[in-house]
C-alpha positions as semicolon CSV with decimal commas, in nm:
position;residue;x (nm);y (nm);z (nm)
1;X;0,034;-2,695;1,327
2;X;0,305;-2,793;1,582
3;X;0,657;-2,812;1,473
4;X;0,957;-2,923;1,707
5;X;1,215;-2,641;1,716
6;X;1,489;-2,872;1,952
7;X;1,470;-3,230;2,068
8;X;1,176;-3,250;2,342
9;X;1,034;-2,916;2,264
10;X;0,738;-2,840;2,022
11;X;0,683;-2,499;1,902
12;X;0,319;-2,348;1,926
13;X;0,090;-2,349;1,663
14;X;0,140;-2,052;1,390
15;X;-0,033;-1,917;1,090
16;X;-0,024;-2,136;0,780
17;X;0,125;-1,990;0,473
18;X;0,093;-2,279;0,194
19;X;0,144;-2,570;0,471
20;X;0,432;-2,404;0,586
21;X;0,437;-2,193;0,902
22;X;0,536;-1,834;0,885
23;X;0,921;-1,789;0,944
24;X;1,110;-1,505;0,822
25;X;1,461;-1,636;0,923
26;X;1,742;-1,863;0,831
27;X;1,575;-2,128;1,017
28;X;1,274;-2,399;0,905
29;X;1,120;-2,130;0,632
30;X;1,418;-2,095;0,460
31;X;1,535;-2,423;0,489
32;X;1,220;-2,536;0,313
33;X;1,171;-2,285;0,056
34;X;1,524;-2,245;-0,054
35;X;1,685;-2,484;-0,202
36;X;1,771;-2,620;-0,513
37;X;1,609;-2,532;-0,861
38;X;1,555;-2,808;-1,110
39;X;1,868;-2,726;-1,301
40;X;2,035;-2,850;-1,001
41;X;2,170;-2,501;-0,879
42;X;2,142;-2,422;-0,499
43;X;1,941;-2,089;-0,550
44;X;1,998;-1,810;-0,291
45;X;1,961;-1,440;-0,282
46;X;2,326;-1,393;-0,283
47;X;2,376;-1,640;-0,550
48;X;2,092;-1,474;-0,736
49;X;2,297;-1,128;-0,695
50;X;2,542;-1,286;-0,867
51;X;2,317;-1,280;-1,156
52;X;2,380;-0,916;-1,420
53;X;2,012;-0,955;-1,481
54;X;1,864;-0,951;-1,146
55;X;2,154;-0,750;-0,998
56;X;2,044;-0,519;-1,252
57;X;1,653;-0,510;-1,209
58;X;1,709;-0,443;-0,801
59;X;1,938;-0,193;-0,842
60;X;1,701;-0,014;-1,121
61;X;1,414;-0,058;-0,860
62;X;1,536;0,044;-0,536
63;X;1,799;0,303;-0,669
64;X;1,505;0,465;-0,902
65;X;1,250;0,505;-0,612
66;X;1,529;0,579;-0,372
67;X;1,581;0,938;-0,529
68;X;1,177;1,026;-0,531
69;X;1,114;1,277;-0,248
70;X;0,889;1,167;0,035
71;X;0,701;1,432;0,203
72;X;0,473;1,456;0,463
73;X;0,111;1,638;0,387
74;X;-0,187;1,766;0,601
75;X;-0,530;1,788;0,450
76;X;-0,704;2,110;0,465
77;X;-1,062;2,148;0,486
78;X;-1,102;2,279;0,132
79;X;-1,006;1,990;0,033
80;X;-0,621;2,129;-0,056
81;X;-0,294;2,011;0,104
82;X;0,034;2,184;0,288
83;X;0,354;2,060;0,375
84;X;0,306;1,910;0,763
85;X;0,625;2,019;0,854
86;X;0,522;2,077;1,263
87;X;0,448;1,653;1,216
88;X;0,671;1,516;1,487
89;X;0,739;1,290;1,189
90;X;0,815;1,478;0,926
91;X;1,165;1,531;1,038
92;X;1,246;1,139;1,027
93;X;1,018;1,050;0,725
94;X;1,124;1,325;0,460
95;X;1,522;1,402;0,639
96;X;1,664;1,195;0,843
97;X;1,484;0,846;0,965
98;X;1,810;0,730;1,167
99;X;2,156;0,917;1,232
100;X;2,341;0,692;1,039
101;X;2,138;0,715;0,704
102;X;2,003;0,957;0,452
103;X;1,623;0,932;0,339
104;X;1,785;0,776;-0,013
105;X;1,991;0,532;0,162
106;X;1,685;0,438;0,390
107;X;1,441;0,408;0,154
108;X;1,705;0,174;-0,091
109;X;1,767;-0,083;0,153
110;X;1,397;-0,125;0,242
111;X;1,281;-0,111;-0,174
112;X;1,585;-0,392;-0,202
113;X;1,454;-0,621;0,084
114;X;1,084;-0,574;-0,084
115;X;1,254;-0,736;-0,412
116;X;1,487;-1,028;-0,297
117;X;1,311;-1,109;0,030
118;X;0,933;-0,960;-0,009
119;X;0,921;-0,827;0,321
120;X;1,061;-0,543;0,476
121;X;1,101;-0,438;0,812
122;X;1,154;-0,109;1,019
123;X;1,182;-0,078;1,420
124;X;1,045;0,236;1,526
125;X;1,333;0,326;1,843
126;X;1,142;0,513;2,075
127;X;1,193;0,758;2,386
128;X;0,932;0,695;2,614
129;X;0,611;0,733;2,350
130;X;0,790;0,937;2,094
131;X;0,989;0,792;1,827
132;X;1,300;0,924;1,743
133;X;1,454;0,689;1,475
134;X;1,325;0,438;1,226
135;X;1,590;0,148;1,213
136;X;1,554;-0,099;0,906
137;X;1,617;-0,452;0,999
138;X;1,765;-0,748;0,805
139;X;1,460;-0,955;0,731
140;X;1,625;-1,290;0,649
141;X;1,673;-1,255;1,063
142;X;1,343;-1,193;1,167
143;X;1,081;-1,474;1,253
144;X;0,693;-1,350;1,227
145;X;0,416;-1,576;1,418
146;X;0,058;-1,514;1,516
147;X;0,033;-1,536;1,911
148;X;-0,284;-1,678;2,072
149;X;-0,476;-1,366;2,109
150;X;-0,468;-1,322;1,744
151;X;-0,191;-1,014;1,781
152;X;0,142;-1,072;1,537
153;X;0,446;-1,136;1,739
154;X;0,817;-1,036;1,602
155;X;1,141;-1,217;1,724
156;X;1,490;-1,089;1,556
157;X;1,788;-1,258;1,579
158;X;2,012;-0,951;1,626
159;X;2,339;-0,927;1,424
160;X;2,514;-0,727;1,687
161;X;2,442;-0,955;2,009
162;X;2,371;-1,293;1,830
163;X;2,082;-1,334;2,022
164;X;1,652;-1,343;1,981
165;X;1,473;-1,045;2,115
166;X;1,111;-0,973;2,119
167;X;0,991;-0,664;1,892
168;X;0,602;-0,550;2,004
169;X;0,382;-0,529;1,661
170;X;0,342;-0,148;1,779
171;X;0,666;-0,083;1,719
172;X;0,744;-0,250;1,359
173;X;0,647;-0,093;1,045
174;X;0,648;-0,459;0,861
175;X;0,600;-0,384;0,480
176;X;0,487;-0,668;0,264
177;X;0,575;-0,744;-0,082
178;X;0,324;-0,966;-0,312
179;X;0,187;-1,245;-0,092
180;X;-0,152;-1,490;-0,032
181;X;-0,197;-1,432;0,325
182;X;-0,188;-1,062;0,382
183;X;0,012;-1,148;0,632
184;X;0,396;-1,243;0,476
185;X;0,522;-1,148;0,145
186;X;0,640;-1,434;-0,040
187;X;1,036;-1,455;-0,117
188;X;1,092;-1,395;-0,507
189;X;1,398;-1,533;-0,542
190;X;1,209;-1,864;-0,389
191;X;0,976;-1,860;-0,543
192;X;1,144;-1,832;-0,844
193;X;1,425;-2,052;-0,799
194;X;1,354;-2,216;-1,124
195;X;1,426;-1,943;-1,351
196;X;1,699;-1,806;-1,180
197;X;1,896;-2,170;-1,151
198;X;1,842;-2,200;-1,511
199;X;2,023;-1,840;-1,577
200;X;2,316;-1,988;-1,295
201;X;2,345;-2,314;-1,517
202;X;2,320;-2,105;-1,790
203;X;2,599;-1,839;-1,763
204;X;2,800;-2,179;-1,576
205;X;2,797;-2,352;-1,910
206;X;2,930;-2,018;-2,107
207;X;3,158;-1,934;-1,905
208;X;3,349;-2,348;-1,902
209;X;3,338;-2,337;-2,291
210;X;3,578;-2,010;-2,264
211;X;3,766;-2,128;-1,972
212;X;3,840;-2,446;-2,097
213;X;3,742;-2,469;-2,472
214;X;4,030;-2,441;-2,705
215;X;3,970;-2,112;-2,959
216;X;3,985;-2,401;-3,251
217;X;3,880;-2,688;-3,073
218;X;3,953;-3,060;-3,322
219;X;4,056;-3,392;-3,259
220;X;4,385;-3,504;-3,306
221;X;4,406;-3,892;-3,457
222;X;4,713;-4,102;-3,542
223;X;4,798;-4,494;-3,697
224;X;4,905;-4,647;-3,396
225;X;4,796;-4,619;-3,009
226;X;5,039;-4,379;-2,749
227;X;5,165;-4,491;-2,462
228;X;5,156;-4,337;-2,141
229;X;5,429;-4,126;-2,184
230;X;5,331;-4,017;-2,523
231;X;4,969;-3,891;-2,409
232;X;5,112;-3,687;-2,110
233;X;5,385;-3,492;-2,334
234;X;5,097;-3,475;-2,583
235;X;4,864;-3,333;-2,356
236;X;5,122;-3,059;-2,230
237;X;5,164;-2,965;-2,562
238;X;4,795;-2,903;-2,620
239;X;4,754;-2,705;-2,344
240;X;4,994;-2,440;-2,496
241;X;4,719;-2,375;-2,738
242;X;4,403;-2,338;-2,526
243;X;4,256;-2,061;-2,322
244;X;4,155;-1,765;-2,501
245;X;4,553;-1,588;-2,449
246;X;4,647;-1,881;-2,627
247;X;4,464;-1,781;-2,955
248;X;4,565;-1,792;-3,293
249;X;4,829;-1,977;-3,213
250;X;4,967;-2,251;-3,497
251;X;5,000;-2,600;-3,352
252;X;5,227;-2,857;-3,517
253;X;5,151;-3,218;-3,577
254;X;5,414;-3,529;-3,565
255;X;5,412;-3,912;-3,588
256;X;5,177;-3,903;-3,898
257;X;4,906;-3,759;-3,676
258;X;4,634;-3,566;-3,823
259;X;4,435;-3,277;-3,617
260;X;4,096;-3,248;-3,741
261;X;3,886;-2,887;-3,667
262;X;3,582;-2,875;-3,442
263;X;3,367;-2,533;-3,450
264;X;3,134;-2,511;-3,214
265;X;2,851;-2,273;-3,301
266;X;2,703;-2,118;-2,990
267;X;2,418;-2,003;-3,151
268;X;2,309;-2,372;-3,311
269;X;2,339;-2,487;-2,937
270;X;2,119;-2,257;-2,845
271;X;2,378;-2,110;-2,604
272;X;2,310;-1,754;-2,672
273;X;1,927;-1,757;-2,712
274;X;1,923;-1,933;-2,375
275;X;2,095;-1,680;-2,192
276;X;1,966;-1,403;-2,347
277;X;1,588;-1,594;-2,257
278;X;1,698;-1,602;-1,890
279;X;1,774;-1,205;-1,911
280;X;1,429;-1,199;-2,058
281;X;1,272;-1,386;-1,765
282;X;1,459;-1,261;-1,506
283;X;1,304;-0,896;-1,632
284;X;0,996;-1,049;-1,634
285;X;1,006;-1,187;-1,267
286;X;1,113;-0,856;-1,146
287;X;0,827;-0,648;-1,395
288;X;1,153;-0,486;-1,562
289;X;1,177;-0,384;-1,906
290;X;1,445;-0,543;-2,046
291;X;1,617;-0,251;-2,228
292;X;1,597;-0,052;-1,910
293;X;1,889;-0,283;-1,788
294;X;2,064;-0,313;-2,089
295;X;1,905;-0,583;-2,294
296;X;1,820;-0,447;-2,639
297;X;1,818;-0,758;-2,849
298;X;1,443;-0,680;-2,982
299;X;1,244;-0,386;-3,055
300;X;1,088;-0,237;-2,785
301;X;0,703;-0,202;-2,784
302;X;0,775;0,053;-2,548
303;X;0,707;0,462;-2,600
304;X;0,968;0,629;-2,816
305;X;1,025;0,906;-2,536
306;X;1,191;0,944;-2,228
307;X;0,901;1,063;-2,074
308;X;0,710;0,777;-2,244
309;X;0,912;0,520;-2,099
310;X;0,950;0,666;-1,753
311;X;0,586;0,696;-1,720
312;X;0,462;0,330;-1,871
313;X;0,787;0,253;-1,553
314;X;0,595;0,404;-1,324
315;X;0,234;0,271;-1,372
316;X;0,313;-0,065;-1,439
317;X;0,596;-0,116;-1,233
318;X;0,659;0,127;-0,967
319;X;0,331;0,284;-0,880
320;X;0,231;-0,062;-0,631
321;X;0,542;-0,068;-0,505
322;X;0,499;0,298;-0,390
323;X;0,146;0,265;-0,282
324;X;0,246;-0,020;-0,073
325;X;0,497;0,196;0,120
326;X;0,270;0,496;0,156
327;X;-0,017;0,292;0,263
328;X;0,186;0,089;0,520
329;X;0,411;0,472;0,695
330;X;0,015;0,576;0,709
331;X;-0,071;0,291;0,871
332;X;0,247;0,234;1,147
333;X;0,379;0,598;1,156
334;X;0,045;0,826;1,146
335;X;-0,191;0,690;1,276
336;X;-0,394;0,599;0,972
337;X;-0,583;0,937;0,977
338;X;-0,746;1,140;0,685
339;X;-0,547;1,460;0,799
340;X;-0,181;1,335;0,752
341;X;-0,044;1,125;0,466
342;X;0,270;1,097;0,294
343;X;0,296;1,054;-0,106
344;X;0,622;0,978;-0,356
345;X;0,684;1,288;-0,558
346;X;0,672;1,119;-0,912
347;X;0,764;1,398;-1,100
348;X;1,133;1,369;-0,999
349;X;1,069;1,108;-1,305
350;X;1,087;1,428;-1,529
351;X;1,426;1,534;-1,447
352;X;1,631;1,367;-1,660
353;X;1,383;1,521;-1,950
354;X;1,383;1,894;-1,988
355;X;1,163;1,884;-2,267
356;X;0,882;1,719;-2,094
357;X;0,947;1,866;-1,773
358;X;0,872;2,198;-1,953
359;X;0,593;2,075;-2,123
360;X;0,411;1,962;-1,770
361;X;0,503;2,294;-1,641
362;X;0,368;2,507;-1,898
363;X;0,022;2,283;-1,912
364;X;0,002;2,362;-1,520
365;X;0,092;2,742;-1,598
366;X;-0,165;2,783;-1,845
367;X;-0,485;2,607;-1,673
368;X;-0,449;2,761;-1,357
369;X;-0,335;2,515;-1,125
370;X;0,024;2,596;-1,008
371;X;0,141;2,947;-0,980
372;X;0,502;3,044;-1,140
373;X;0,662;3,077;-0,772
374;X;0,516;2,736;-0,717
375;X;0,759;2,568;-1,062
376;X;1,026;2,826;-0,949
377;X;1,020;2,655;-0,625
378;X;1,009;2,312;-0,778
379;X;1,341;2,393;-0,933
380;X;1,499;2,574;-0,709
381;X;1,454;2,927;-0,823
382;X;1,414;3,236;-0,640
383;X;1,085;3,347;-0,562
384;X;0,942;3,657;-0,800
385;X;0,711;3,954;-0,712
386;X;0,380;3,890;-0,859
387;X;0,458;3,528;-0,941
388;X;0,173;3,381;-0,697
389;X;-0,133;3,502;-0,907
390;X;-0,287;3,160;-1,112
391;X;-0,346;3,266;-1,466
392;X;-0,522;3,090;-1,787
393;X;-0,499;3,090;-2,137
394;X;-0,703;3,335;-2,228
395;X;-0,460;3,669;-2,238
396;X;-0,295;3,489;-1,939
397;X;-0,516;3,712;-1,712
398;X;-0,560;3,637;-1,345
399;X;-0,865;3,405;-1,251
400;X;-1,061;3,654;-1,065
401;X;-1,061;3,880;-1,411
402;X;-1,220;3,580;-1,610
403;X;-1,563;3,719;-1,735
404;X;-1,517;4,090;-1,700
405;X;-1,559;4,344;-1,956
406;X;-1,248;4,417;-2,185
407;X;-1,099;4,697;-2,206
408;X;-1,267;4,954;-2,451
409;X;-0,991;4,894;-2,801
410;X;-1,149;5,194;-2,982
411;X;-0,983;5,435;-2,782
């Protein structure tokens, strides 16, 4: 479809995403999938920021998958794995992807764009055909089109110069959030506009009654009319008894004037169990629990353990997200081959409980499948003599012993 971009000039045709052509960029995407929410909010991401619930769920996301070591593997041909630490990657995927940021701070910004903006972008800086940084861009400034030969073509309105520059698909590692094109991830916060205006109007409406609202709100009535005069020194008066400072406060009546209480129940205008429905939703948009932000109104159906909860977290709600990242550094940074692949290491999950932690060890210990220098060196403990032998169950005896004859206990 053709759209006009200035007065005598016509753009070139793009993809279609829903009608609408694909624009990452404060330009004609934005302009027609913001906007405002039936509640009559203008809904925005930094508007929706503004929101404890959704501030909340991003920061739990991105923060939480932020402190899960990346690392960089190679495939052996027994079918086992060893750190690739000779990758000309591995340095800027598992220790330093720029100069300016850490792996944590790196991977936070691009888990946060995922959330508010669905899409996420990194520019892969090169050196003739070696890259030597990964540089995350803003992706409310970058525009994404399909050219004519069917290759994706980048344009980013860069912060530091003001001005458009042309980014070859080779060198962006563009990950995609939930979408119906493959190609763009659609904008949550857009697409949801609806649920988070209501929570604006919402926490608007609260926060009035206790700016304005008198902590006894009544009516005061009277015989005879006031003048002009009489309302404005009347109305001064009142307003040394509202505001919640102001509280508790007696007020005096005169001139055979009566004051007559008003209570306003929150709860029978469904004040509370509005907002606290928004928290609900708002959870629910971003695939949050909501007592793992702070909302414990209800009983949780969730496990009664920490290690319950954090793994129920990480199947249903941070496992795709991961996938999606290690699928698409695969992809853009190496090569998409079988012999190299990068993977989240989950079980920093299990930190926070010892008692699990332990648990997971021992189970490993006891079956054969990590050595004791192998959990030593998961926690940081000095290697031990003997402590790369596998051993069972049974007597704890090393693996190559299984089956042999015991030793004679008649002797």
């Amino acid at each position: 479809m053709a759209r006009k971009d200035k007065p005598g000039r016509v753009k070139s045709a793009l993809l279609d995403w829903l009608g609408v052509p694909i624009h990452l960029t404060s330009g004609e995407f934005w302009k027609e999938w913001n906007g405002r929410s039936s509640s009559g909010k203008d809904v925005t991401v930094n508007a929706t920021l503004q929101l404890s619930a959704a501030w909340a769920c991003v920061r739990l996301l991105s923060e939480t998958i932020s402190t899960l070591p990346l690392k960089l593997y190679e495939r052996q041909s027994d079918g086992s794995r060893i750190a690739a630490t000779s990758h000309p990657m591995h340095s800027l995927i598992t220790r330093a992807p720029n100069r300016e940021m850490t792996p944590s701070r790196y991977m936070l910004m691009i888990v946060a764009s995922l959330c508010l903006w669905g899409n996420a972008f990194v520019e892969k800086r090169k050196v003739g055909s070696r890259v030597v940084a990964l540089e995350p861009l803003l992706p409310q400034r970058m525009t994404v089109k399909r050219a004519d030969n069917g290759a994706l073509q980048y344009k980013y309105l860069d912060p530091m110069t003001g001005k458009d520059r042309e980014i070859a698909e080779k060198d962006v590692m563009h990950i995609r959030g939930f979408g119906l094109d493959g190609i763009c991830g659609m904008q949550p916060v857009s697409a949801g506009r609806d649920v988070f205006g209501g929570a604006m109007s919402a926490d608007e409406a609260a926060n009035k009654v206790f700016a304005q609202g008198m902590q006894a709100s009544g009516i005061l009535s009277g015989d005879s009319p006031l003048k002009q005069e009489q309302r404005d020194r009347l109305q001064k008066h009142l307003e040394r008894f509202m505001g919640s400072t102001n509280a508790g406060k007696v007020m005096v009546t005169e001139a055979g004037m009566k004051y007559q209480a008003i209570t306003m129940n929150p709860e029978a205008a469904q004040m509370l169990e509005t907002r606290n429905f928004s928290v609900e939703e708002i959870c629910r948009w971003f695939r949050v629990p909501p007592f793992m932000v702070g909302h414990m109104d209800k009983q949780s159906s969730w496990a009664s353990s920490v290690e319950g909860m954090n793994l129920q977290f990480l199947t249903n709600t941070l496992r795709p997200i991961l996938e999606n990242i290690e699928q698409e550094i695969d992809r853009c940074l190496l090569g998409n081959t079988d012999r190299y692949y990068v993977e989240f290491s989950v079980e920093g999950l299990l930190r926070a409980d010892s008692t699990g932690r332990a648990n997971y060890y021992n189970t490993l210990l006891q079956n054969g499948v990590m050595s004791r220098n192998e959990v030593r060196r998961l926690e940081n403990l000095p290697q031990v003599e003997g402590g790369d032998t596998l051993t069972v169950q049974s007597n704890m005896m090393a693996l190559d012993q299984i089956g042999a004859n015991p030793p004679d206990q008649s002797t």
